[in-house]
C-alpha positions as CSV (number, residue, x, y, z in Angstrom):
1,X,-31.5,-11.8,-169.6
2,X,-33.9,-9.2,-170.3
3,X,-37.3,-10.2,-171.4
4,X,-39.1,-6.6,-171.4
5,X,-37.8,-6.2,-174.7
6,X,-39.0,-9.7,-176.2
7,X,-42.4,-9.2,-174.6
8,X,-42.6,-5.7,-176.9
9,X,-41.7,-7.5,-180.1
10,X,-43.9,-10.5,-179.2
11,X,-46.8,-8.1,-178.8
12,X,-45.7,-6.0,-181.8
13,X,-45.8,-9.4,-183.7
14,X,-48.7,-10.5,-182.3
15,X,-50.4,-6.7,-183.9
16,X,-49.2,-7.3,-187.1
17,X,-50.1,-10.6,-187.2
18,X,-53.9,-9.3,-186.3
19,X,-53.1,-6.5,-189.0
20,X,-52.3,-8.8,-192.0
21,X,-54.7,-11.6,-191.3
22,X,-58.1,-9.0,-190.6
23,X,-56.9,-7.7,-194.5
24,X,-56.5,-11.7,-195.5
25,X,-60.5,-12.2,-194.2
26,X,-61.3,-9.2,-196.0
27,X,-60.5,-10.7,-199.9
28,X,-60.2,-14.1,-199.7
29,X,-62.6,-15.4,-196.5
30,X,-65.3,-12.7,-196.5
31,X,-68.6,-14.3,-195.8
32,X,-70.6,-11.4,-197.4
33,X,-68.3,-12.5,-201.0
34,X,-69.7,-15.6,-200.1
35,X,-73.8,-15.1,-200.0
36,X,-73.5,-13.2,-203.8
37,X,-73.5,-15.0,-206.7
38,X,-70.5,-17.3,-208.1
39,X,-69.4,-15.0,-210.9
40,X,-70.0,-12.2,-208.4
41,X,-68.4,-13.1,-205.7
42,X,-65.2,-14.3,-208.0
43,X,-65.3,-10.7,-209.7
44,X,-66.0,-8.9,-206.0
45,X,-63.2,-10.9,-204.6
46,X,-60.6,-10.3,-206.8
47,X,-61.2,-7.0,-206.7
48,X,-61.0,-6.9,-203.0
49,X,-57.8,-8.9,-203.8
50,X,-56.3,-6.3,-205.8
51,X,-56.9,-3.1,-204.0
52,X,-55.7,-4.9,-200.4
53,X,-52.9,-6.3,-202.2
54,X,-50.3,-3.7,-200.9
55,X,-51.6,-3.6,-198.2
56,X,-51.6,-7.2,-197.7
57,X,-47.9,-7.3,-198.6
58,X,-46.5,-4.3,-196.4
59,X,-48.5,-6.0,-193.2
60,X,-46.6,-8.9,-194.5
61,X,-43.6,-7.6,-194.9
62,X,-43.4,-5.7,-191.1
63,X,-44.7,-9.3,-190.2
64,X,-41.4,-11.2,-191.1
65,X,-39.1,-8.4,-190.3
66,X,-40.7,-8.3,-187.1
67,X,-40.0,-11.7,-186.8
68,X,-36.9,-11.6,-188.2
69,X,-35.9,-9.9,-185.2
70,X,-37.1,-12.0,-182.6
71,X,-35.2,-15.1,-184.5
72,X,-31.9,-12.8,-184.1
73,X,-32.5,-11.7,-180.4
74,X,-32.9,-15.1,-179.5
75,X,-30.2,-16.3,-180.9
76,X,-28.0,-13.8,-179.6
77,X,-29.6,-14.5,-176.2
78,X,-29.0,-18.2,-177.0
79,X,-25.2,-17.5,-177.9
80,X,-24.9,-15.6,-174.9
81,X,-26.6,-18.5,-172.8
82,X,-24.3,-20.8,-174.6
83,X,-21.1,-18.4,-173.6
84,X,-22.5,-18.1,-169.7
85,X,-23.0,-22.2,-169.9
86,X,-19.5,-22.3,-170.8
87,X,-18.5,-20.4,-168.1
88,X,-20.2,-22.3,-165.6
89,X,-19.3,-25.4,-166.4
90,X,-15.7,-24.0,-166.1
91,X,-16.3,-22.9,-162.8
92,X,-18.0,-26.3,-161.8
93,X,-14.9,-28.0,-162.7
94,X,-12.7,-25.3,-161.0
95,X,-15.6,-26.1,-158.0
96,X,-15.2,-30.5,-158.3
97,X,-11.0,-30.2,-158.1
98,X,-11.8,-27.6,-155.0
99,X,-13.6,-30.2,-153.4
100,X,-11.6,-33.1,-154.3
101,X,-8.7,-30.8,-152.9
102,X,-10.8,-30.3,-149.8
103,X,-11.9,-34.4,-150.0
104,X,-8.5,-35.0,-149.9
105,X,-7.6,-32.3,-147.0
106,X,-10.6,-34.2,-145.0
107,X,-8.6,-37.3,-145.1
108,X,-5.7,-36.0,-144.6
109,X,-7.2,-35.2,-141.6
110,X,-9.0,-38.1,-140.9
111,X,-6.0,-40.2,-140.8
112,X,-4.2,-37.8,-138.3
113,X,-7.3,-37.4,-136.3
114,X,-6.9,-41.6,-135.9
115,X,-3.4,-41.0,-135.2
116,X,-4.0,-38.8,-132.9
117,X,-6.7,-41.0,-131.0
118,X,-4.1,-43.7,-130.9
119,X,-2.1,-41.5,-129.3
120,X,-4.9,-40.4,-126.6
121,X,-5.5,-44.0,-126.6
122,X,-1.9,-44.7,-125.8
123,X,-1.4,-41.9,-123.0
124,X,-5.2,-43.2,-121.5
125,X,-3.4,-46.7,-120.8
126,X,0.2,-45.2,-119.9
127,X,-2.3,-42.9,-117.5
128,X,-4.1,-46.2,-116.3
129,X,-0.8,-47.9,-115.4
130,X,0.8,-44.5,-113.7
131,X,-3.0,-44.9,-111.7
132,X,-2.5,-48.5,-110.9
133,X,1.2,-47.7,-109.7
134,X,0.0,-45.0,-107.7
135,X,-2.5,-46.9,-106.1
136,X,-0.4,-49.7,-105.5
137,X,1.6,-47.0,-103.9
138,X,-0.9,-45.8,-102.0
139,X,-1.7,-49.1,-100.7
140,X,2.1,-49.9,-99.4
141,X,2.4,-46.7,-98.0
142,X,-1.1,-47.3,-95.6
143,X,0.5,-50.6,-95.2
144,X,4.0,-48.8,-93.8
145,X,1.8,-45.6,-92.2
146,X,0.2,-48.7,-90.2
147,X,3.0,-50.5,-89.4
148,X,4.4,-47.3,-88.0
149,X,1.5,-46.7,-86.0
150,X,1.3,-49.6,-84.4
151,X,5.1,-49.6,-84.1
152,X,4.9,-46.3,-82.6
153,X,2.1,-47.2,-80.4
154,X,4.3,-50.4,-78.9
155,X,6.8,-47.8,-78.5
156,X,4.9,-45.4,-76.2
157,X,3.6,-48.6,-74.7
158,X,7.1,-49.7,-73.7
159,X,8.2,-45.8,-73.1
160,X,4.9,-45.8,-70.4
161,X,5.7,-49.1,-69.0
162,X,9.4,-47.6,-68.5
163,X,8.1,-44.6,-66.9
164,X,5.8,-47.0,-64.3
165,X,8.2,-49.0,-63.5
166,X,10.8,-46.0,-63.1
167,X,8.1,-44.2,-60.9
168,X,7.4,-47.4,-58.9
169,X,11.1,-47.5,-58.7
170,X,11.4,-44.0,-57.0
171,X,8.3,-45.2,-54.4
172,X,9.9,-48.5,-53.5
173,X,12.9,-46.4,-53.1
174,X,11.6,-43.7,-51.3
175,X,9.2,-46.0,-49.4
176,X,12.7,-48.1,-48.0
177,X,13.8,-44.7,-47.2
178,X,10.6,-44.1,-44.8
179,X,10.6,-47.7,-43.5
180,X,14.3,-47.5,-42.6
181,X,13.9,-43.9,-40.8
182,X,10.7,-45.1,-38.8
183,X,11.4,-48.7,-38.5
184,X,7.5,-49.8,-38.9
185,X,4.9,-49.7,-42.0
186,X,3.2,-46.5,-41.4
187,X,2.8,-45.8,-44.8
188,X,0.2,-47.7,-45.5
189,X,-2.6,-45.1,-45.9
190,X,-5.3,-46.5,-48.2
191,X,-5.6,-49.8,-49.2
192,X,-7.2,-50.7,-53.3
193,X,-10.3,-52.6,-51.2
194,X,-10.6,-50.0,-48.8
195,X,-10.6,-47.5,-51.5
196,X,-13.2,-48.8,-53.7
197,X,-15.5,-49.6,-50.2
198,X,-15.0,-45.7,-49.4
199,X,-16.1,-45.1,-53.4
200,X,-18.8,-47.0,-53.3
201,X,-20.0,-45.8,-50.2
202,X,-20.1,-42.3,-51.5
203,X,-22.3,-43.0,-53.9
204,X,-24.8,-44.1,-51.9
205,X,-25.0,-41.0,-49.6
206,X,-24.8,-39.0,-52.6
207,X,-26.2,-40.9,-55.4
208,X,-25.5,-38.3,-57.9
209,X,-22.4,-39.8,-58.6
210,X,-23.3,-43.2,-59.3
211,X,-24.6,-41.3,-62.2
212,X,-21.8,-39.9,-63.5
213,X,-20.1,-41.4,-66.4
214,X,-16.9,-39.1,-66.7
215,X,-14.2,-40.2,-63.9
216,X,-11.0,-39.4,-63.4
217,X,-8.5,-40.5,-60.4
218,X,-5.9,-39.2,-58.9
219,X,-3.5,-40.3,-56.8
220,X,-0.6,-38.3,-54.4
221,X,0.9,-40.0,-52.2
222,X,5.2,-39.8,-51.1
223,X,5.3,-42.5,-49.0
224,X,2.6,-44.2,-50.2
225,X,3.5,-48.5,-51.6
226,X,0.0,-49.0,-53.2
227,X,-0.5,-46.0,-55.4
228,X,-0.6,-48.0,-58.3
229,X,-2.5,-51.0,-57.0
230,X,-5.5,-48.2,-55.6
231,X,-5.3,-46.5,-59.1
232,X,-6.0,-50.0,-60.8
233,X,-8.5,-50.9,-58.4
234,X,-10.8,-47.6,-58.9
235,X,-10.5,-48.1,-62.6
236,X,-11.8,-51.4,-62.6
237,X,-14.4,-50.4,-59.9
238,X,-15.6,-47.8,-62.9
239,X,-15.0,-49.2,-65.7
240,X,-16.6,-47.4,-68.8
241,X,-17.6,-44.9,-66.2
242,X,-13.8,-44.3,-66.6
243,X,-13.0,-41.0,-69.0
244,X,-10.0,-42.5,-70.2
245,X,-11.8,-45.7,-71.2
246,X,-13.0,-44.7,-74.4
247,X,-11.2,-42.3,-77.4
248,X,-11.2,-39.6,-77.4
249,X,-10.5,-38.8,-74.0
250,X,-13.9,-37.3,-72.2
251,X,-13.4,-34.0,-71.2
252,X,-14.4,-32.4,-68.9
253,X,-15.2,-34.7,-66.4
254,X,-18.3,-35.5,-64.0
255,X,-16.3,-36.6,-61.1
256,X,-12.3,-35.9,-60.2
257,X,-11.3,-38.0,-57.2
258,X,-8.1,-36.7,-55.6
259,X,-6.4,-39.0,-52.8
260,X,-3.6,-37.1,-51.2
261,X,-1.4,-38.6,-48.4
262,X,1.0,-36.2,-48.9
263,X,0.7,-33.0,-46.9
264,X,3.2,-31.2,-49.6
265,X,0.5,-29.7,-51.3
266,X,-0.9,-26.3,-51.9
267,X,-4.7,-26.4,-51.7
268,X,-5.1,-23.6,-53.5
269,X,-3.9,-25.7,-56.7
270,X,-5.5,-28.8,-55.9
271,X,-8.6,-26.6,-56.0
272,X,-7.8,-25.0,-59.2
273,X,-6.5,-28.1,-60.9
274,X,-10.0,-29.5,-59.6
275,X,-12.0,-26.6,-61.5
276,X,-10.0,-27.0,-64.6
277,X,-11.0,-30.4,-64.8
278,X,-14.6,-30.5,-63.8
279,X,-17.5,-29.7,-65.9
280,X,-20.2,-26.8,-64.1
281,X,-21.6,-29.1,-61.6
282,X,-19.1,-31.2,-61.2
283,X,-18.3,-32.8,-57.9
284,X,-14.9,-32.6,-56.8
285,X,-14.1,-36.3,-54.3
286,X,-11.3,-35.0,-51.9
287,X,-9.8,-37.4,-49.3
288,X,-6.8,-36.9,-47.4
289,X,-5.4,-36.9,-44.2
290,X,-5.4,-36.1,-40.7
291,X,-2.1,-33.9,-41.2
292,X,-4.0,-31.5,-44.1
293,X,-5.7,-28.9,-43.6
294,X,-8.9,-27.7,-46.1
295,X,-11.4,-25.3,-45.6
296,X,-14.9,-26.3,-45.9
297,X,-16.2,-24.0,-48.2
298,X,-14.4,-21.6,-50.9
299,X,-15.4,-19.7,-53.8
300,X,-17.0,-21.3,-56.6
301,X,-17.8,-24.5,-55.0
302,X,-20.6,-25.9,-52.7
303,X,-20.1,-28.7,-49.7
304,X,-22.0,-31.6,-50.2
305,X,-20.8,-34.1,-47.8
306,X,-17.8,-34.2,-45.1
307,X,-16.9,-36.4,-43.1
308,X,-14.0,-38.0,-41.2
309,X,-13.0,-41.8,-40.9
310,X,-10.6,-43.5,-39.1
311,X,-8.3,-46.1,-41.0
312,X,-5.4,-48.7,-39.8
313,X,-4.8,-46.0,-37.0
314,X,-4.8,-43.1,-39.4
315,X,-7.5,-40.3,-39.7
316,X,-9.1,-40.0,-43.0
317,X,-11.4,-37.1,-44.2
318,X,-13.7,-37.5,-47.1
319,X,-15.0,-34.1,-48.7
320,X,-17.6,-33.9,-51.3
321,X,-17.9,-30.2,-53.3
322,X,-19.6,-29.6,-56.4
323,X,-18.5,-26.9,-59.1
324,X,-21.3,-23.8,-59.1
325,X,-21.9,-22.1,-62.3
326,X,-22.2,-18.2,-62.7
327,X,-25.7,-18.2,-62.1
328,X,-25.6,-20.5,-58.9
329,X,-22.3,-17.9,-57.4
330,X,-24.8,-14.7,-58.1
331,X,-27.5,-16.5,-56.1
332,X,-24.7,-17.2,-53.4
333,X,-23.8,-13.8,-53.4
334,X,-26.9,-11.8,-53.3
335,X,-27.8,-14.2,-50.1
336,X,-24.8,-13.0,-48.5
337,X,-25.7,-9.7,-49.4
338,X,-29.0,-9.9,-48.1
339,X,-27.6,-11.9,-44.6
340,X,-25.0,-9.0,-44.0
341,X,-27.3,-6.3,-44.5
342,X,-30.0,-7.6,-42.0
């Protein structure tokens, strides 16, 4: 709507109005008419009357034509507001059966967004059943998995107990061989007491190896009857001290024991089976006898103790060495150095 217009005719209205009404003071509510005398005034008035009276009219007349106009603008205006009004409430009711179309959609929507959670709500408790199945699962398959394992383990225990009593077997059998070629019980090299007498002995000239808490024992013997009896009565001597005694299996170890009776053997691999085993300052327990021959000192380890014994007739040696580290062989090099040079 534009109003620039209606302001100019309300101000041209408002003129006119001024106009016409300063001409109406002039005849009929002049206050100088009304100081002079009755007959006067009446004679001065409608005098005043008559010569304004044109005036009066054509002031007038622009006065209702003037307003004429407005009254016609605004209705116009007002039919053209009507006509607009029209139109919008058309396109409120086009707006209402959009949104009872979209009310309707939202439903719609609504009801297959339920469905839909009753089907999340269905696949949550088909999930929660697969779970519990699967857990139930899980649980008879530790229960098998242990089963096994402790089915396994009686079968290595029974495959071990066949291979002692195979290799106890092949002793008895070799050791009937040896009694029937030499008639007498010369075998008998070591006994389990005298064995764990010897041990503990050691360890009180040397008592750095009662320390020790990482034993292992070995035992080579051909003709030998009481290899396993000596075995069991060194690990019982030792106990915890034992490195198989406790899982996993410590490695490597403080102390290696070797008991040979046997003289098929190559020192050279005792020695390196010995520094295999052995931790860097390790002591390496040799005892064998009379019939073997060791050198008292070789690279890489250092003599601690030697010393010979004699037993049921037999000759026993006892060594004691101890594993050097890099730093220890320099030292031991650089002294021979210096003794070969002076």
């Amino acid at each position: 709507m534009d109003f620039t217009g209606y302001e100019q005719k309300l101000l041209a209205l408002r003129r006119l109005y001024g106009e016409w009404d300063s001409i109406r003071l002039r005849g009929w509510y002049n206050r100088w008419i009304k100081s002079l005398p009755t007959p006067v005034a009446f004679f001065t008035r409608a005098m005043i009357r008559v010569l304004f009276l044109g005036h009066a009219y054509s002031k007038q007349s622009d006065l209702l034509k003037c307003l004429i106009d407005i009254v016609t603008d605004l209705g116009s205006q007002q039919w053209s507001l009507a006509e607009k009004l029209v139109e919008v409430q058309a396109a409120v009711q086009e707006q209402g059966r959009a949104l009872a179309a979209l009310e309707a959609a939202v439903q719609e929507q609504g009801r297959a967004l339920a469905a839909l959670e009753a089907a999340v709500q269905e696949q949550g408790r088909a999930l929660a059943a697969l779970e519990a199945a699967v857990q139930e699962q899980g649980r008879a398959l530790a229960a098998l998995e242990t089963e096994s394992h402790v089915a396994i383990q009686h079968l290595q225990e029974a495959v071990d107990h066949q291979q002692r009593l195979l290799i106890s077997y092949d002793r008895f059998r070799d050791y009937m061989a040896f009694i029937r070629h030499n008639g007498t019980e010369k075998s008998r090299f070591l006994s389990p007491e005298e064995a764990v007498a010897l041990v503990r002995r050691l360890e009180v000239d040397v008592p750095p190896l009662s320390r020790c808490d990482s034993v292992d024992i070995s035992v080579h013997g051909k003709h030998m009857s009481n290899i396993e009896g000596v075995v069991v009565a060194l690990s019982r001597y030792f106990d915890n001290r034992l490195s198989s005694s406790s899982d996993p299996y410590r490695y490597p170890n403080d102390i290696w024991i070797c008991i040979l009776e046997s003289r098929d053997v190559d020192p050279v691999s005792i020695f390196e089976e010995a520094s295999s085993r052995l931790m860097v300052d390790g002591y390496f327990v040799l005892i064998h006898g009379d019939d073997i021959d060791f050198i008292e000192a070789v690279h890489c380890w250092k003599l601690i103790k030697k010393e010979e014994l004699a037993n049921s007739g037999r000759s026993l040696t006892v060594i004691v060495y101890q594993k050097l580290g890099d730093e220890m062989l320099n030292e031991r090099c650089m002294s021979s150095n210096d003794i070969s040079e002076s």
